[in-house]
C-alpha positions as semicolon CSV with decimal commas, in nm:
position;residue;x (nm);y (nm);z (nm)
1;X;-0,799;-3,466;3,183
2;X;-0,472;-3,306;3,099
3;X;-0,314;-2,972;3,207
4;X;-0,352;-2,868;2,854
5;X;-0,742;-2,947;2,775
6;X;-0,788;-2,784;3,145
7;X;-0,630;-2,454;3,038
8;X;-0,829;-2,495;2,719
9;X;-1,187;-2,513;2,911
10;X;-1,071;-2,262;3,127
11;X;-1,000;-1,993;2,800
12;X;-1,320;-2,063;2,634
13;X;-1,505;-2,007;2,996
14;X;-1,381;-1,714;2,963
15;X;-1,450;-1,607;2,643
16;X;-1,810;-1,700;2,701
17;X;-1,781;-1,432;3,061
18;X;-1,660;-1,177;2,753
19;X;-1,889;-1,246;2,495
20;X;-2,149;-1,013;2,678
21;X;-1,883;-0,774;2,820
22;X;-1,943;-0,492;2,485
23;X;-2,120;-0,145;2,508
24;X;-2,475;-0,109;2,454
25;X;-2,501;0,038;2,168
26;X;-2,797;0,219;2,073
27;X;-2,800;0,362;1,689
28;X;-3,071;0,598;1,466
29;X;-3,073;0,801;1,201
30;X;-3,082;1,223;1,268
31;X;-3,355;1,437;1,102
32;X;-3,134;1,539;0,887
33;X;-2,988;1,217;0,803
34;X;-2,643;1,151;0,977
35;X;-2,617;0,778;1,151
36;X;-2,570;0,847;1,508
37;X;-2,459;0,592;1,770
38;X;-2,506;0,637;2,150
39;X;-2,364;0,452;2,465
40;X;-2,557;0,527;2,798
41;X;-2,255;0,561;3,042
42;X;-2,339;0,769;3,380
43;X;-1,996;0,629;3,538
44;X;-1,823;0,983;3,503
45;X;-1,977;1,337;3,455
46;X;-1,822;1,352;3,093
47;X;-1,923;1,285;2,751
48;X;-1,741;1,263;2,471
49;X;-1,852;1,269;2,124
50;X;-1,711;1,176;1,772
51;X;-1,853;1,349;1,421
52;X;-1,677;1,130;1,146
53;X;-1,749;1,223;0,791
54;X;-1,632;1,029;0,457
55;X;-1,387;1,322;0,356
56;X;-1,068;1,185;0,374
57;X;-0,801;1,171;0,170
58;X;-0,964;0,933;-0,047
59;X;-1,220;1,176;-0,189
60;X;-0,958;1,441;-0,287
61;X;-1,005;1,565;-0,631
62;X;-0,726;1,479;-0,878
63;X;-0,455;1,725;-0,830
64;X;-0,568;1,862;-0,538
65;X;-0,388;1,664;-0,271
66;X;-0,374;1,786;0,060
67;X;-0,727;1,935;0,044
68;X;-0,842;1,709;0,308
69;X;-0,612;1,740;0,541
70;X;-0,588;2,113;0,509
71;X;-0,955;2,127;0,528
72;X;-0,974;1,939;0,853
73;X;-0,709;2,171;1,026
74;X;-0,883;2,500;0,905
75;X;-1,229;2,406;1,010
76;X;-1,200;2,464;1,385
77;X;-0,976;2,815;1,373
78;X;-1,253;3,045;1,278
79;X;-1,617;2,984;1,245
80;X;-1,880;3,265;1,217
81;X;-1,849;3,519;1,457
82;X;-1,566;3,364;1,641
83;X;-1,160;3,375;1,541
84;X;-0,964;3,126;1,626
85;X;-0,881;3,215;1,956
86;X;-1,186;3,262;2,066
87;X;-1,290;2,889;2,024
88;X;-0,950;2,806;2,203
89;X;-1,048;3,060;2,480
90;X;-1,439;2,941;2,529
91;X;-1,383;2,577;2,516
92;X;-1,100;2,623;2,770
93;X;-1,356;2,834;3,031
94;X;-1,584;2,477;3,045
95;X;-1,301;2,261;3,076
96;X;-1,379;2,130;2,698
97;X;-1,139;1,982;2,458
98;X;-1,118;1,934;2,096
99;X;-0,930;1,697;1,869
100;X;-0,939;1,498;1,572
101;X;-0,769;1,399;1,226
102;X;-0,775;1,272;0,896
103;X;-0,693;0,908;0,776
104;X;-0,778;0,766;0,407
105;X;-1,142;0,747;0,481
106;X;-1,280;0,983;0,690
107;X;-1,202;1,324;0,893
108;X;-1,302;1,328;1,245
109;X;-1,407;1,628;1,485
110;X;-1,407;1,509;1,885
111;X;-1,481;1,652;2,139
112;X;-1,457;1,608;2,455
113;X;-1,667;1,799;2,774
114;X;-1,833;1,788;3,132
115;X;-2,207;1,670;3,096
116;X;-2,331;1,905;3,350
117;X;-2,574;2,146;3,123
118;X;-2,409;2,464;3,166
119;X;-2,045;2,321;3,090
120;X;-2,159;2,077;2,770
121;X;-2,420;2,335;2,594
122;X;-2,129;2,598;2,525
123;X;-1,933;2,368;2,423
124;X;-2,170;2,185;2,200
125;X;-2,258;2,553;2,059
126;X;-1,893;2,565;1,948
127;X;-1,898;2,211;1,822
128;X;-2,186;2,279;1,608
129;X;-2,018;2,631;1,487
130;X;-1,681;2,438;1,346
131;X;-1,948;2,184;1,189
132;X;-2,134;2,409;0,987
133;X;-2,003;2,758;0,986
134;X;-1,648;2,722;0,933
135;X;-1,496;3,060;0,770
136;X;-1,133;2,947;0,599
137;X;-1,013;3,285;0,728
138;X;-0,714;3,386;0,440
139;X;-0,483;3,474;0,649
140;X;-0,461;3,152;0,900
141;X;-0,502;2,952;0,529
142;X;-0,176;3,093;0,448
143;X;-0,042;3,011;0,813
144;X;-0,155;2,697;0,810
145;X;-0,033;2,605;0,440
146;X;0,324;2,723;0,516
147;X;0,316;2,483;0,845
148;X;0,212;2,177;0,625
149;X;0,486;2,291;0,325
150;X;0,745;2,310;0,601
151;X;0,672;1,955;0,758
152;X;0,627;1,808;0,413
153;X;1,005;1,920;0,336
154;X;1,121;1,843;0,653
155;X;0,938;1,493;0,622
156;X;1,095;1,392;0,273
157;X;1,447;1,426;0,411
158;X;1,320;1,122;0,656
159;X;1,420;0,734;0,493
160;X;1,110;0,608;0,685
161;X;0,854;0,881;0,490
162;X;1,013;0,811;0,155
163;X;0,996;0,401;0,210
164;X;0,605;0,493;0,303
165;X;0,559;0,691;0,009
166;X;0,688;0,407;-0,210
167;X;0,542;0,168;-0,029
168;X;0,178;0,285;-0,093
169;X;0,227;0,415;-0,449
170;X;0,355;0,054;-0,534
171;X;0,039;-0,113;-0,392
172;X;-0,210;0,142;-0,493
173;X;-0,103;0,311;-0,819
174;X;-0,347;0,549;-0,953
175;X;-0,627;0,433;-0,659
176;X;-0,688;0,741;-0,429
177;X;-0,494;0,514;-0,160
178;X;-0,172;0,542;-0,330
179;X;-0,223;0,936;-0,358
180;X;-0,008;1,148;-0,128
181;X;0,057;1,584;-0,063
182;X;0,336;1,690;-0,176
183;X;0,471;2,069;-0,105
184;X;0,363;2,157;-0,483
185;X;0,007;2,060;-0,409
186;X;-0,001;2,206;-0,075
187;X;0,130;2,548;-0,197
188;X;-0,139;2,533;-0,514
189;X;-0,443;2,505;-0,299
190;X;-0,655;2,833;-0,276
191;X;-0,936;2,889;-0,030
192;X;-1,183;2,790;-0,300
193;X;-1,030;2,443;-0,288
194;X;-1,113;2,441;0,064
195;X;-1,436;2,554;0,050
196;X;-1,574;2,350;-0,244
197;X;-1,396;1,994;-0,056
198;X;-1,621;2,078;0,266
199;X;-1,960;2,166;0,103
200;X;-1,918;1,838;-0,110
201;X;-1,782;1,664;0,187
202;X;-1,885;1,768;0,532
203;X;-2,271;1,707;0,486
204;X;-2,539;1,535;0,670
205;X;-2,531;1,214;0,485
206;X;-2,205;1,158;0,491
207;X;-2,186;1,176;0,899
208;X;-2,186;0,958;1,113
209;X;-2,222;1,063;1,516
210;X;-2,095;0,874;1,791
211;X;-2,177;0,992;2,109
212;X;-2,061;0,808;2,508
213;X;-2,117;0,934;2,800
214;X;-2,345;1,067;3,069
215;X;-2,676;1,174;2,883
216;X;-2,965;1,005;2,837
217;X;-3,141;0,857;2,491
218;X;-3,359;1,167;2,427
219;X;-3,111;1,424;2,514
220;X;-2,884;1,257;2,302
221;X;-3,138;1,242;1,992
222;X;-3,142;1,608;2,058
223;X;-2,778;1,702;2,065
224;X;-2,688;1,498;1,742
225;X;-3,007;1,675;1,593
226;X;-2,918;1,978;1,701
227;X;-2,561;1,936;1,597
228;X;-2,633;1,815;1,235
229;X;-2,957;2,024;1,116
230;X;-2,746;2,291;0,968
231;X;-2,532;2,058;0,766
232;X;-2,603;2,107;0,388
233;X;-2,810;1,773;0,244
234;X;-2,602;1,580;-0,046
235;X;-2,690;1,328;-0,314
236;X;-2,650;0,987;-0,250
237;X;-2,281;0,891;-0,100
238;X;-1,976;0,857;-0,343
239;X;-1,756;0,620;-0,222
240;X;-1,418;0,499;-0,241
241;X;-1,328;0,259;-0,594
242;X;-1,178;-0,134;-0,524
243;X;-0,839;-0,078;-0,605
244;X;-0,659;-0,320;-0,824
245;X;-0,437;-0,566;-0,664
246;X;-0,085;-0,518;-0,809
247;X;0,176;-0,742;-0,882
248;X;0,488;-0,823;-0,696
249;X;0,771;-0,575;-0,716
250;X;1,071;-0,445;-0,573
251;X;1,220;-0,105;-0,491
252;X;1,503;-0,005;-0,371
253;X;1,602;0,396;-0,313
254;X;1,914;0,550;-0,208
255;X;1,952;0,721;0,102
256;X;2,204;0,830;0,306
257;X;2,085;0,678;0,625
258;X;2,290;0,438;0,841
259;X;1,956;0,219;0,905
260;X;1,801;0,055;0,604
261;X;1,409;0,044;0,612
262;X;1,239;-0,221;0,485
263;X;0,868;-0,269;0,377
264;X;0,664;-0,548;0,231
265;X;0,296;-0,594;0,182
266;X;-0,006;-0,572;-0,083
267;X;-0,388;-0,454;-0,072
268;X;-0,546;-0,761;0,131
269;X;-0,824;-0,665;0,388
270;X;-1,161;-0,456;0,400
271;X;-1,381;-0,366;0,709
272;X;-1,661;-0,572;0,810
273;X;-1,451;-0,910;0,614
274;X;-1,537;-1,188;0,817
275;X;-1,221;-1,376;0,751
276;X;-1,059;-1,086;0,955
277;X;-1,065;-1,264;1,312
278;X;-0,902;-1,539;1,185
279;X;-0,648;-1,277;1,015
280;X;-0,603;-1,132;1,325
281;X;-0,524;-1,464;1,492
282;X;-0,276;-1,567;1,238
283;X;-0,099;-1,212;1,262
284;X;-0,024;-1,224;1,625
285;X;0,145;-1,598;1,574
286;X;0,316;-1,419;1,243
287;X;0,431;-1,079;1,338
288;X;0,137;-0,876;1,577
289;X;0,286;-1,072;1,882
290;X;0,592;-0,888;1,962
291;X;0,854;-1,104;2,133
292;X;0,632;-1,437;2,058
293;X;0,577;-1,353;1,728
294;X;0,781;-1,555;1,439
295;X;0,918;-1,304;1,288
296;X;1,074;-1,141;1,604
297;X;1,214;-1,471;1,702
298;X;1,371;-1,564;1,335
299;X;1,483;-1,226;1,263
300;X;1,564;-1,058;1,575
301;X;1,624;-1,310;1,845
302;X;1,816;-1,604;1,607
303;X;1,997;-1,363;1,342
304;X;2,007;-1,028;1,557
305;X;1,917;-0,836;1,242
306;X;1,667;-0,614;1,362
307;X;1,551;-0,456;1,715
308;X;1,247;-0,486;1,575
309;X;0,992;-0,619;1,315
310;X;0,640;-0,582;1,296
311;X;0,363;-0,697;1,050
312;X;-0,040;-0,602;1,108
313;X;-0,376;-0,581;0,895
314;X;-0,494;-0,219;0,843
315;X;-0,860;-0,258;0,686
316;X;-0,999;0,047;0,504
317;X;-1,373;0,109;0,343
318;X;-1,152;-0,090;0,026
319;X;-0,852;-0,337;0,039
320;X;-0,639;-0,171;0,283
321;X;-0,257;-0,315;0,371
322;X;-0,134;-0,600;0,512
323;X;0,228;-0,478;0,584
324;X;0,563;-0,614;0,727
325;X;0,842;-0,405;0,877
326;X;1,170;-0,357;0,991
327;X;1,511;-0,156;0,975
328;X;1,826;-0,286;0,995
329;X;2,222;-0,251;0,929
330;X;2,228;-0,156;0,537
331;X;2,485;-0,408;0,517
332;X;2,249;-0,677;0,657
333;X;1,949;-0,560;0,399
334;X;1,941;-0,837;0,185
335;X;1,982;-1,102;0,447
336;X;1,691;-0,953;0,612
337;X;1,503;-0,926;0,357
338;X;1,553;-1,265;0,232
339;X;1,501;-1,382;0,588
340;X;1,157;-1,191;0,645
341;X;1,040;-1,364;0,314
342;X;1,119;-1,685;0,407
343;X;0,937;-1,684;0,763
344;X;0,620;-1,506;0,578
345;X;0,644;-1,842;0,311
346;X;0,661;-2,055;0,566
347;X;0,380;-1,907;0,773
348;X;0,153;-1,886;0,454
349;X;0,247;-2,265;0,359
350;X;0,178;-2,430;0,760
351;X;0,000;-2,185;0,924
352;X;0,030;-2,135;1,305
353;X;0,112;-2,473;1,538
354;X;-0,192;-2,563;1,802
355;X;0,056;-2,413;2,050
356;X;0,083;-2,026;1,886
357;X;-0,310;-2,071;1,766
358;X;-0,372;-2,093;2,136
359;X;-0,116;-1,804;2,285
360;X;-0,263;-1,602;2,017
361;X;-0,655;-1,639;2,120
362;X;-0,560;-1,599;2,475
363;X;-0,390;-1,244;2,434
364;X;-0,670;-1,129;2,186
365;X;-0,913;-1,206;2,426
366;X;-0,734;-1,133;2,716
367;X;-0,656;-0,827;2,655
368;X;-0,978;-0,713;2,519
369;X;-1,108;-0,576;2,816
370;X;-0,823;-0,270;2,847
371;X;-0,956;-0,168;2,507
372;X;-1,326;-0,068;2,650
373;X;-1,187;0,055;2,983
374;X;-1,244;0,391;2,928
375;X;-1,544;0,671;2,750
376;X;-1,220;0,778;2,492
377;X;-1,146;0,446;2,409
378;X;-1,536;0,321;2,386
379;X;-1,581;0,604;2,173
380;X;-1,305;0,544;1,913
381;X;-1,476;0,158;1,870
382;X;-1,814;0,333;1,875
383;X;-1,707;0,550;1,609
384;X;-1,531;0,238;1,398
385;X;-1,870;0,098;1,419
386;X;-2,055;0,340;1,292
387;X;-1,859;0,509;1,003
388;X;-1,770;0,112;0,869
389;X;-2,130;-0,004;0,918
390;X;-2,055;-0,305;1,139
391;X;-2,277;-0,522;1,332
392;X;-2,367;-0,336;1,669
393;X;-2,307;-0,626;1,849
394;X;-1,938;-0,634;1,704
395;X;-1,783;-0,531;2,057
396;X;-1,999;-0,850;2,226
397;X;-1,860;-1,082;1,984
398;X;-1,543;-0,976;1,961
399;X;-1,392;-1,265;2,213
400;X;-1,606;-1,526;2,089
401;X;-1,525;-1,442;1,706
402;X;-1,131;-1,472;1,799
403;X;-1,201;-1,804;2,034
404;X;-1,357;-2,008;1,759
405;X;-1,090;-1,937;1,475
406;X;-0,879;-2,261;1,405
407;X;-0,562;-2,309;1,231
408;X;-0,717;-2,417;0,921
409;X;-0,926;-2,092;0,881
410;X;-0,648;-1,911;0,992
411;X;-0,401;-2,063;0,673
412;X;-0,709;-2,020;0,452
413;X;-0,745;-1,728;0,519
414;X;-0,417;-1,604;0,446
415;X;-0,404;-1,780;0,173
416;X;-0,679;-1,569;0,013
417;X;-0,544;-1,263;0,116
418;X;-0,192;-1,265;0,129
419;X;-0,065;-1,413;-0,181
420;X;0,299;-1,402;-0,235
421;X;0,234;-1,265;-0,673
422;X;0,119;-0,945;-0,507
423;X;0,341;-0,888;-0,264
424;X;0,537;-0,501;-0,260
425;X;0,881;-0,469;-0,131
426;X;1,044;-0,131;-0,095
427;X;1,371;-0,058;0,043
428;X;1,547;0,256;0,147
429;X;1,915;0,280;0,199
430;X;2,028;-0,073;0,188
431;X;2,401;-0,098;0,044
């Protein structure tokens, strides 16, 4: 038997060890209707806990952008009964801590706190106070929209925020994902805006609760009960429109900066798409891989015209963006360019060789493991899970769904969803 089919044997060993190596993941539905999703973990005294609703900035209204994201920064900094530094001042005495965003699809409150039951209950009290009682006080409103004005200004100077601006509205046009704040829409929003975008928004059945950590099944049903009975009921769920796939197109804005930035990409992948794994193969060989990667080697190692180039699949509840980028020299812009299109035509037209296929599967799986090796980062696959409706055995499969792609699915796949008559190019500052 040869070194090679040794190594080979060995991998998929391996990947068989992993295939089992996922979270148990135990999931129900609230009394009040939220999907909530619970890993048993007793390891540490801590549990930390994810409430994602589908209020990002995909649900907007039309001419209200920024709602979201304003909405999500007001709701924990004043709740009833409680200002704002209050909450900062009682989750601090129980060594609690609170975080969270918004993203396209969904806003996300997390929280993280000792189990022990006289650290976690306070803690949870707040938690379910910023959930359901949040108060939009006036005057941090107009604190907080003079913050986001400010770094909105300060953020359009930047080539990289205008080529990302571009970038979307080319691929998404009038779709919510091509939508963006600007300072104008910021400053327009009243706290009526506010309040109408969370009682549409931030409702029972449009939650979904992800809870690891060191509780056990029933005191878990209870805290995401608890948690979500005061949340207002909704009609059925709106969701997010397929977008329409544009056409290829090019362009170019003026900028004063010495680096030219350089984006290409289209609407290509959604969650829960099976031909992702073999996506996600195929993107490490193409551009995922860092110094392995064929685009790092062509453009950076052989031609020295970038320190760096990237390309990845980010998957949304619709088509979300397969992108490719890189700065350079503005001088060196077009040669780039031309270059990056050439090794993304010549990946789409012969696919990886046996030899990237295979350093591709073994990283992926490899690797794996460091992305369940702690509650925080559990949680955030947990909560990926849930919100997107995957299979709960997602995390288990994981290595054996990468180990089984070949380089056929891998080129078909590709050539389904990145196809060169849709493909977006924007560049800022090239000469």
């Amino acid at each position: 038997m040869t070194p090679f089919k040794l190594l080979l044997l060995s991998f998929l060993a391996l990947t068989m060890e992993l295939a089992h190596a996922g979270p148990k993941i135990q999931h129900w539905q609230s009394s009040s209707g939220a999907r909530v999703f619970f890993v048993e973990n007793h390891t540490l005294p801590i549990l930390d806990l994810q409430v994602d609703f589908a209020a990002g900035t995909a649900y907007e209204p039309a001419g209200r952008a920024g709602v979201a994201s304003l909405t999500r920064a007001l709701i924990d900094l004043g709740v009833a009964g409680i200002d704002e530094t209050q909450i900062a001042s009682r989750l601090a005495d129980v060594g609690a801590r609170l975080s969270g965003g918004v993203d396209m699809d969904r806003a996300s409150v997390v929280l993280r706190t000792l189990s022990m039951a006289d650290k976690r209950g306070p803690a949870l009290d707040i938690l379910r106070a910023i959930l359901s009682t949040p108060q939009f006080p006036a005057a941090v409103l107009d604190r907080e929209k003079a913050r986001t004005v400010a770094a909105l200004k300060e953020a359009l100077t930047r080539p990289d925020t205008l080529a990302s601006r571009a970038f979307w509205s080319a691929m998404y046009g009038s779709h919510p994902y091509g939508s963006y704040a600007t300072p104008e829409s910021v400053s327009s929003l009243e706290r009526a805006d506010v309040a109408a975008f969370h009682a549409a928004n931030y409702t029972a059945p449009r939650a979904t609760v992800a809870i690891v950590g060191d509780l056990e099944r029933a005191q878990a049903e209870a805290l995401a009960d608890e948690l979500t009975a005061a949340l207002p009921s909704a009609p059925a769920m709106r969701g997010v429109a397929a977008p329409t796939v544009p056409a290829a197109s090019e362009h170019r804005i003026a900028h004063p900066a010495l680096q030219a930035h350089l984006l290409l990409g289209l609407p290509a992948l959604k969650r829960g798409d099976p031909d992702f794994f073999p996506l996600a193969v195929g993107n490490y060989s193409l551009g995922g891989g860092g110094f392995v990667s064929r685009l790092m080697k062509e453009v950076r190692d052989q031609r020295g015209l970038a320190y760096s180039v990237h390309s990845y699949f980010h998957p949304l509840a619709q088509l979300g963006p397969f992108q490719i980028g890189l700065q350079t020299k503005k001088a060196q812009a077009n040669e780039a360019l031309k270059l990056t299109r050439a090794v993304l035509s010549n990946f789409l037209e012969q696919g990886p060789s046996e030899v990237e296929l295979q350093a591709a599967k073994e990283n992926l799986v490899g690797s794996f493991p460091l992305r369940l090796d702690s509650n925080r980062k559990i949680l955030d696959s947990v909560a990926m899970i849930g919100f997107y409706q995957l299979p709960l055995d997602y995390l288990d499969l994981y290595p054996e769904n990468i180990a089984r792609v070949t380089a056929a699915e891998v080129k078909a796949a590709f050539s389904r969803h990145v196809r060169p008559e849709h493909l977006v190019t924007v560049v800022v500052a090239a000469e």
